[in-house]
Kinemage of the C-alpha trace (Angstrom):
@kinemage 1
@onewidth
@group {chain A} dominant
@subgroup {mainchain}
@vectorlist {calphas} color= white
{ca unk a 1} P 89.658 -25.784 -71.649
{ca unk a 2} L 88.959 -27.872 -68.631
{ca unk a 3} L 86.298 -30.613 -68.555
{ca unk a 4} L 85.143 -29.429 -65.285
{ca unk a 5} L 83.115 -26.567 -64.644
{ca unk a 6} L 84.502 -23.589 -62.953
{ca unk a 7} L 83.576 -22.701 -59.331
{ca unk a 8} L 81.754 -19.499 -61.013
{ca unk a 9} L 79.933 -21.921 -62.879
{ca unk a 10} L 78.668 -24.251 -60.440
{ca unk a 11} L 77.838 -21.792 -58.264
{ca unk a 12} L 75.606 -20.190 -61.062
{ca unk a 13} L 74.566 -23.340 -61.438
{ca unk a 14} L 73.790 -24.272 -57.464
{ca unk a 15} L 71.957 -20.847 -57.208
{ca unk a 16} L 69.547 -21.419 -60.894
{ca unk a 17} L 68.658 -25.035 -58.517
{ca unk a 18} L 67.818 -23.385 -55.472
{ca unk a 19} L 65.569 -21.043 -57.385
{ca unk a 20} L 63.765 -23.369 -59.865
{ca unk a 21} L 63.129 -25.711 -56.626
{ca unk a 22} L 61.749 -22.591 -54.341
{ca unk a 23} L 59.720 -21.478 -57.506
{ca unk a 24} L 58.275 -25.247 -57.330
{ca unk a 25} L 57.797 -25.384 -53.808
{ca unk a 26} L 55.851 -22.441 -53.857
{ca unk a 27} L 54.061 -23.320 -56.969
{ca unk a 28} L 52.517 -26.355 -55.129
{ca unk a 29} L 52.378 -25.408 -51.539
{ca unk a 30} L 51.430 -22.327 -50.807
{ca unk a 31} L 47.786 -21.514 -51.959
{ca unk a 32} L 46.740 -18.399 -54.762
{ca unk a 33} L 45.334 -16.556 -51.678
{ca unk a 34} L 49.011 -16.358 -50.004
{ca unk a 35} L 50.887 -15.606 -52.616
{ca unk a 36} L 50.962 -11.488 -52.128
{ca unk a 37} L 52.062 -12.907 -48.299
{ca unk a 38} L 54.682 -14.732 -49.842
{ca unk a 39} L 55.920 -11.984 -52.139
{ca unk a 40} L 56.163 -9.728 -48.647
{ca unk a 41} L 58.062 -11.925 -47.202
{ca unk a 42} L 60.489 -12.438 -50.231
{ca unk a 43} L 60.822 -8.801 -50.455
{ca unk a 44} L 62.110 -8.315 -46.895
{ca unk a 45} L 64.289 -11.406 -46.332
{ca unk a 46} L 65.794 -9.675 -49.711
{ca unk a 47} L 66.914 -6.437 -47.424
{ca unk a 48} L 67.721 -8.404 -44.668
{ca unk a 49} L 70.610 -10.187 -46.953
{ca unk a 50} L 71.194 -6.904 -48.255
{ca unk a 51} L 71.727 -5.254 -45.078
{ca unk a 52} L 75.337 -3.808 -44.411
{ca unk a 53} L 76.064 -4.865 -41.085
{ca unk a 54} L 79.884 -4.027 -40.970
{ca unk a 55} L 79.390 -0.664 -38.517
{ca unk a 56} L 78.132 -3.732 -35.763
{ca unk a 57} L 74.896 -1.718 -35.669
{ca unk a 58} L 71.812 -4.513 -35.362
């Protein structure tokens, strides 16, 4: 066993930090009425990443 992490790990590890601080970021800024907006917004940028793009169709 290695006392460094392995690259599966940090990246698990990266990607649980960018969540918990978008979680917090939208905890404090963006106000109860918005949140539905936000949720949207999520949702699509979701498909977006999603998206196969490998036929070169945009």
């Amino acid at each position: 066993m290695s006392a460094y992490p392995s690259a599966t790990e940090m990246i698990d590890q990266l990607l649980a930090g960018r969540d918990s601080f978008l979680a917090r970021a939208i905890d404090q800024f963006v106000a109860q009425d918005k949140l539905k907006d936000v949720e949207k917004t999520i949702e699509l940028l979701e498909r977006l990443a999603a998206a196969d793009l490998s036929d070169g169709a945009i």
